[in-house]
NUTORVO-504689 format. One record per residue: residue number from 1; residue in one letter; x, z, y of N, C-alpha, C in turn. Coordinates in steps of 0.05 Angstrom, whole numbers. Atoms other than C-alpha are relative to their C-alpha. Example, Ala and Ser with C-alpha at 12.3 -4.5 7.8 and 13.67 -1.06 7.14 Angstrom:
R     i   aa      npx      npz      npy     capx     capz     capy      cpx      cpz      cpy
R     1    a       18        0      -24      246      156      -90       18        0       24
R     2    s      -16       -1      -24      273      143      -21      -15       14       22
***
This chain:
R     i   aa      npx      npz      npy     capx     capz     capy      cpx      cpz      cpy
R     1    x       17        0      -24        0        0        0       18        0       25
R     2    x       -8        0      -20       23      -13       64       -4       18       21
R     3    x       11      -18      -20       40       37      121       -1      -10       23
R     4    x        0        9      -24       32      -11      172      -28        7       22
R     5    x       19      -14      -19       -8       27      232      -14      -23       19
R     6    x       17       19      -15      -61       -5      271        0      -11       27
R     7    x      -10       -9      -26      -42      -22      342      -28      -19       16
R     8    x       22       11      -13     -103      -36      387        5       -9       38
R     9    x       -5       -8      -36      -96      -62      463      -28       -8       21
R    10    x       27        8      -20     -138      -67      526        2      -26        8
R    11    x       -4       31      -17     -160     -141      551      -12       10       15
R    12    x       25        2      -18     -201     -148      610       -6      -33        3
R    13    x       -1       33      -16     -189     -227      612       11       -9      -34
R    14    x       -5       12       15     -179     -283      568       38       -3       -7
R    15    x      -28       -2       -4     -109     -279      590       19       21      -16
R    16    x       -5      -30       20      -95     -213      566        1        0      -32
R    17    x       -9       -6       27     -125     -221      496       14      -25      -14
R    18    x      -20       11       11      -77     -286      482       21        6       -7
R    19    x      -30      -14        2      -17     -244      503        4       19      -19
R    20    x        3      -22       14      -43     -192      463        9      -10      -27
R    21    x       -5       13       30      -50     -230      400       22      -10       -9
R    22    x      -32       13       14       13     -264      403       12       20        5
R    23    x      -22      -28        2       47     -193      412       -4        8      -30
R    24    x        6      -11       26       22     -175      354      -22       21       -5
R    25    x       31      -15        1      -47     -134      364       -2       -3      -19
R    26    x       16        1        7      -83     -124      317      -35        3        7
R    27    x       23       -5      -15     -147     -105      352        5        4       29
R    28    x        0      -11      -28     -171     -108      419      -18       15        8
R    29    x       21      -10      -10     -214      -65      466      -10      -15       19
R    30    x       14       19      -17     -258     -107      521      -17       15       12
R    31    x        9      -21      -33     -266      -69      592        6      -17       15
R    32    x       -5       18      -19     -273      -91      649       -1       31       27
R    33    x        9      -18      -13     -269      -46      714       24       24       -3
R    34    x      -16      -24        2     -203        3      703        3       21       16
R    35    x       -1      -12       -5     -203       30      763      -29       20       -5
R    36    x       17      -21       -1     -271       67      733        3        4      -22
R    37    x      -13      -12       22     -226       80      673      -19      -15      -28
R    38    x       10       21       15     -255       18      640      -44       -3       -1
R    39    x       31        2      -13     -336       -5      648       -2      -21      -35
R    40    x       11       26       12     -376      -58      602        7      -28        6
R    41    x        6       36      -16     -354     -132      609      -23      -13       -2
R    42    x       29       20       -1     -397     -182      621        0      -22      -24
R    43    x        9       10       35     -426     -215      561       22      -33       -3
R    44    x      -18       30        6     -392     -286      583       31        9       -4
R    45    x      -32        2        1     -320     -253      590        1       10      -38
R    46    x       -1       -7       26     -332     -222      511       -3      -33      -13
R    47    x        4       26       15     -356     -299      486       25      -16       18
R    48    x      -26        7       -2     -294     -328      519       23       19       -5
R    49    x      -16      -17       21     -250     -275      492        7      -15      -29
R    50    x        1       -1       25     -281     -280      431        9      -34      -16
R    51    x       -2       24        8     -272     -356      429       30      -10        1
R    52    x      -32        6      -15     -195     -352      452       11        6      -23
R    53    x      -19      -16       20     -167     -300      394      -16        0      -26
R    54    x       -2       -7       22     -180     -286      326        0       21      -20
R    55    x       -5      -38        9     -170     -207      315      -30        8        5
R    56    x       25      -12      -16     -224     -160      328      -13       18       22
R    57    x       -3      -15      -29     -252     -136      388      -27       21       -2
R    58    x       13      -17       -3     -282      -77      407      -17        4       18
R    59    x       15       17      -35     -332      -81      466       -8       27       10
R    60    x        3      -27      -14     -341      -16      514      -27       -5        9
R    61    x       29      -16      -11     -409       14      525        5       17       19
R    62    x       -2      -16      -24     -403       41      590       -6        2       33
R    63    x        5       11      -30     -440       35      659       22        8       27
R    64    x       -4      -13      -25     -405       92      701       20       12        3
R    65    x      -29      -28       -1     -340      135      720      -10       18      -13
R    66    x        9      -21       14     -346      192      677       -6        3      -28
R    67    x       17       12       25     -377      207      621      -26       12       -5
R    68    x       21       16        8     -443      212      628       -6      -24        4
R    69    x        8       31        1     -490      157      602      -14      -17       25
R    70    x       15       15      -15     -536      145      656      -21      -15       -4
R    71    x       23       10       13     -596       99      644        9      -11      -29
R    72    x       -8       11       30     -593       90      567      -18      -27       -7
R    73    x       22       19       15     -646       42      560       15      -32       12
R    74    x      -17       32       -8     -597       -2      602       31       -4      -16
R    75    x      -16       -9       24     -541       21      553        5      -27      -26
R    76    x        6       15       30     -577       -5      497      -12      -30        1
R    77    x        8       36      -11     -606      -75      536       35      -14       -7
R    78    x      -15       10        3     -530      -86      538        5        1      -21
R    79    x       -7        6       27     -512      -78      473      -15      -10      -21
R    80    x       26       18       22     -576     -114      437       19      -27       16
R    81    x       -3       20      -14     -547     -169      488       30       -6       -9
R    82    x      -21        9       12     -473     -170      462       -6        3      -23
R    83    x        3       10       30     -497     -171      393       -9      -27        0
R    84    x       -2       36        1     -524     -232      408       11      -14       10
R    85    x      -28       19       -8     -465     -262      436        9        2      -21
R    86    x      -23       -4       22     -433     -239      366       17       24        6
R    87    x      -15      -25        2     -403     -172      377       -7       17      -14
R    88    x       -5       -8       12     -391     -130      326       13       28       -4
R    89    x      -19      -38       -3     -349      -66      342        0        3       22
R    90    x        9      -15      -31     -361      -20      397       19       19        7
R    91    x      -10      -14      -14     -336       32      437      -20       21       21
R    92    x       24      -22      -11     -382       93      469       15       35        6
R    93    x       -8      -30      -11     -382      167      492      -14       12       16
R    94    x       16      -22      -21     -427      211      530       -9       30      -10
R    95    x       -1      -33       -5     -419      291      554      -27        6       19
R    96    x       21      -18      -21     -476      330      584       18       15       16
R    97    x      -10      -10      -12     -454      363      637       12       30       -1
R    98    x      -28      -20       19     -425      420      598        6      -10      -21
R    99    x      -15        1        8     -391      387      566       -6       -3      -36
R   100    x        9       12       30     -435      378      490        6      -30        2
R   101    x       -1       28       -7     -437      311      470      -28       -6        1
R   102    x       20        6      -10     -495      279      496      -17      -10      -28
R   103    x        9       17       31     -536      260      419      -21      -13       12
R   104    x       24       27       -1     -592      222      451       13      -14        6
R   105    x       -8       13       -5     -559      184      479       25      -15       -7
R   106    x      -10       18       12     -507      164      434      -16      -17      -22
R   107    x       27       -4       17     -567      170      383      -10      -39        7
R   108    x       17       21      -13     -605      118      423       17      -26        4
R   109    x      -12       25       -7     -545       67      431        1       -6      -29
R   110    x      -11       12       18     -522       65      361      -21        1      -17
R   111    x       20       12       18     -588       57      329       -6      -33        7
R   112    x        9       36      -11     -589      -10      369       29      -13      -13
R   113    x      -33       14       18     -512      -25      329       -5       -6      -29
R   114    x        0        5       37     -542      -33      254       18        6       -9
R   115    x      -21       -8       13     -491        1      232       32      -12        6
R   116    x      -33        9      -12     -431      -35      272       14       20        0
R   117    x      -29      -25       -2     -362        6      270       -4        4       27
R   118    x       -6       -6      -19     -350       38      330       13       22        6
R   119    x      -15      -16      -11     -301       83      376      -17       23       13
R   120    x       18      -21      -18     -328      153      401       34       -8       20
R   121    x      -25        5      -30     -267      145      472        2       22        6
R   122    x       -8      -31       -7     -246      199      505       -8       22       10
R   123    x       23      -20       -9     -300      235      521        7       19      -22
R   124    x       -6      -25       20     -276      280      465       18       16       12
R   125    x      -24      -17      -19     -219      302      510      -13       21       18
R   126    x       18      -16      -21     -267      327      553      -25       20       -7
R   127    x       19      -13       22     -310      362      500        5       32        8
R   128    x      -13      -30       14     -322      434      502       10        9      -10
R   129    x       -5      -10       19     -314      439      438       13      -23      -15
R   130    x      -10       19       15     -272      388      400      -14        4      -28
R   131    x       -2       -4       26     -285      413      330      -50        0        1
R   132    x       20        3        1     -359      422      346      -18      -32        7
R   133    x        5       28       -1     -372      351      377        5      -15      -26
R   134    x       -3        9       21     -344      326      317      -17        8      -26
R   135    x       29        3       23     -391      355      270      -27       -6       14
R   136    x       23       10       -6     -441      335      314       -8      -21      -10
R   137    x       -1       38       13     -431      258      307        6       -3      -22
R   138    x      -25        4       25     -401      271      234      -23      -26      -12
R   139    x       12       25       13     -463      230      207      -17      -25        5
R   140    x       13       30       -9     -482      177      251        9      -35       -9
R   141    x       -8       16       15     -476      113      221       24      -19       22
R   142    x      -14       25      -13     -417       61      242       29       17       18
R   143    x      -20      -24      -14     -368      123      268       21       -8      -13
R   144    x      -29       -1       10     -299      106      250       29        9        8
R   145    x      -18        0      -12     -259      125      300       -5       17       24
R   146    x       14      -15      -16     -248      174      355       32      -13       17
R   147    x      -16        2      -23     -204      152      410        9       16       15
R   148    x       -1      -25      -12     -170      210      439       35       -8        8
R   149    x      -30       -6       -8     -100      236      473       -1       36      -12
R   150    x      -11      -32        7     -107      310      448      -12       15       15
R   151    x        5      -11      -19     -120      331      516      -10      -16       24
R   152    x       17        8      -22     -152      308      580       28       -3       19
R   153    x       -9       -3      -16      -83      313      608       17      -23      -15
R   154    x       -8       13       12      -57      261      559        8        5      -26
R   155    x       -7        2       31      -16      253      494       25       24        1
R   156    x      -20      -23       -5       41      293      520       -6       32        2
R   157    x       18      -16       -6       -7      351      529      -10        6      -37
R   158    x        9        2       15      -43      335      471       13        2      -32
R   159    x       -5       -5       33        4      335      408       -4        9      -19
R   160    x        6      -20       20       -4      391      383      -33       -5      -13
R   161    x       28       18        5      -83      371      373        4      -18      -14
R   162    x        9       14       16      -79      319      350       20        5      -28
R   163    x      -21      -11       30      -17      344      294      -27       12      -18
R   164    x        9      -15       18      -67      394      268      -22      -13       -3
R   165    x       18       19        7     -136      347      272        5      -22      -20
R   166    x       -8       22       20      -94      294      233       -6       18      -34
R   167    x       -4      -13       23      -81      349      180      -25       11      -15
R   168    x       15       -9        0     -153      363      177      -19      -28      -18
R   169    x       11       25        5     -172      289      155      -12        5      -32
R   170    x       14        0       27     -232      290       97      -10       24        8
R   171    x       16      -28        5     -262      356      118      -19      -17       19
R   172    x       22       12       -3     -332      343      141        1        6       37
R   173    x      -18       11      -32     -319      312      220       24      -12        8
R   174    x      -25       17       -8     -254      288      206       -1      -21      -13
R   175    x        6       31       18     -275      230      164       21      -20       27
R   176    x       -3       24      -20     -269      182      228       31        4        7
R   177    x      -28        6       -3     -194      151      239        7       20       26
R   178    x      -17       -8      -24     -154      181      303       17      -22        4
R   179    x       -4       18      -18     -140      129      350       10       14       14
R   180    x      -13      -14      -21      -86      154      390        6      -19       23
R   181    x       -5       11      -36      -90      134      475        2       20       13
R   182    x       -2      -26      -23      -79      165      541       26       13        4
R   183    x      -27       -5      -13      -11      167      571       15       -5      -34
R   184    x      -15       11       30       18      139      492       22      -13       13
R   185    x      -28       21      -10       93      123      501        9       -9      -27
R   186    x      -14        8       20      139       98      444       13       30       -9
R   187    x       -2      -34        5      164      174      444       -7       15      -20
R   188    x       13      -18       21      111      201      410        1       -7      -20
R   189    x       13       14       31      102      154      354       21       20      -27
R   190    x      -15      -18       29      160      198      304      -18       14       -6
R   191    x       16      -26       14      111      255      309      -20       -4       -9
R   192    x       30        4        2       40      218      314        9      -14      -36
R   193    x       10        6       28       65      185      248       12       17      -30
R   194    x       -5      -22       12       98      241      219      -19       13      -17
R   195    x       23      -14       -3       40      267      227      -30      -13      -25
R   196    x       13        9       23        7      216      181      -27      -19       18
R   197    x       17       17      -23      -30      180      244       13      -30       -6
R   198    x       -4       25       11      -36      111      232       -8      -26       21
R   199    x        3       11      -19      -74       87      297        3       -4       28
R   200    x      -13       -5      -22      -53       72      363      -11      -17       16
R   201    x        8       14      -16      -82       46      434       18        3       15
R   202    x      -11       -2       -7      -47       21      484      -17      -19       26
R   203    x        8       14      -23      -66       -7      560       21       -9       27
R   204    x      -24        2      -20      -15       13      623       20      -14      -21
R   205    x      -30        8       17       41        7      563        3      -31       -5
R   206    x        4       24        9       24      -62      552        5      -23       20
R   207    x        0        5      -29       31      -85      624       21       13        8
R   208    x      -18      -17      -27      100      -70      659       -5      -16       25
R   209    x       12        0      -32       72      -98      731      -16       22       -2
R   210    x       16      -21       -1       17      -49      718      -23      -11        5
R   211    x       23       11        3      -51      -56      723      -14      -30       14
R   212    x        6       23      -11      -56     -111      771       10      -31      -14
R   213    x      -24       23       18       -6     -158      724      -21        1      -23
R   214    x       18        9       27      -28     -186      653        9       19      -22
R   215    x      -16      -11       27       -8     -167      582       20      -13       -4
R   216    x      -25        4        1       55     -175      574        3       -6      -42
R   217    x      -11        5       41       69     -206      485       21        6       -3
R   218    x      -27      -15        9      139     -183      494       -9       38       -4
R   219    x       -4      -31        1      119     -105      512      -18       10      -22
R   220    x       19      -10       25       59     -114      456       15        1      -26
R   221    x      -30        2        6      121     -139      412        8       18      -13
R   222    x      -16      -15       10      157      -83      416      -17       21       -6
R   223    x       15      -20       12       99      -33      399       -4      -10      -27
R   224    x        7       17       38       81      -84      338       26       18      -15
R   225    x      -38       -6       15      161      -67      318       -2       26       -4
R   226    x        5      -31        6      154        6      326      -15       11      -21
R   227    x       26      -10       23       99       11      284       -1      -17      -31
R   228    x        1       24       29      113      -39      223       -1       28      -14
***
């Protein structure tokens, strides 16, 4: 069996997920909007995406800064509406304002996913309760993945979390992979795979201009390399 780890990056543009792909992605995510720490694209930039690359993309459910949902019923209009463009894997997250996770309203999105895979994001960082959010969502259908840094303050912050959540994998809430983002350098990777972590997001890292610049297939490249 192969331990080759999953490396996922952000597009916002057609541009992006070429560079991506020829870096060596394996999966992408599809936001639009960073400075509101990524939004929903628009259904045409996902069907030219989707028509450019070949991998699989992940498509963000998300109206607003933050994480609450906000109107769900417009939530779930968009995502009945990228299913029928052909989308397939998602991306989601919503906190009540302390900080539970919001279940209607993930409830109410991912009954409109038929069971599509999808990312809970980093609204877990921001969780009251980590361990309790997680058995919240443990049995909603299409959960595979939790997108996290550890901490709300990043990965550097976060290690330790995610070291002992890894170690926890098969007890009932830890089913779903750990997708490690949020300040991820090349640094961490000895411990995150030490650790027996296998997935990895990447966005700023992927981009040396920085957010205004593209994806860079050399700096995706050298994460592919790291991670063989």
């Amino acid at each position: 069996m192969s331990n080759r780890a999953l490396l996922e990056v952000i597009a916002l543009d057609v541009e992006d997920a070429v560079a991506a792909q020829a870096g060596g992605a394996d999966r992408l995510e599809l936001v639009t909007d960073m400075a509101a720490d990524g939004l929903t694209p628009p259904r045409e930039t996902f069907a030219a995406i989707r028509a450019a690359v070949d991998i699989p993309l992940r498509v963000m459910l998300r109206r607003t800064d933050g994480f609450a949902a906000g109107p769900v019923e417009l939530l779930v209009e968009e995502a009945r509406a990228l299913r029928a463009e052909g989308a397939r894997e998602f991306v989601l997250g919503f906190l009540n304002p302390d900080g539970t996770p919001d279940l209607a309203a993930v409830e109410a999105i991912v009954a409109e996913l038929g069971g599509c895979p999808w990312t809970f994001h980093r609204a877990i960082d921001r969780a009251a309760d980590r361990d309790g959010l997680r058995k919240a969502l443990a049995d909603l259908p299409g959960l595979d993945a939790y997108l996290t840094a550890g901490s709300a303050d990043g990965v550097d912050a976060g290690l330790p979390v995610l070291v002992a959540e890894a170690a926890r994998r098969g007890e009932p809430g830890y089913e779903a992979r750990i997708l490690v983002g949020g300040g991820l350098a090349l640094s961490h990777l000895p411990v995150l795979r030490g650790a027996g972590i296998d997935a990895f997001h990447i966005g700023g890292a992927a981009r040396p201009s920085g957010w205004g610049g593209p994806v860079s297939p050399a700096a995706v490249a050298d994460w592919r390399a790291a991670l063989a």
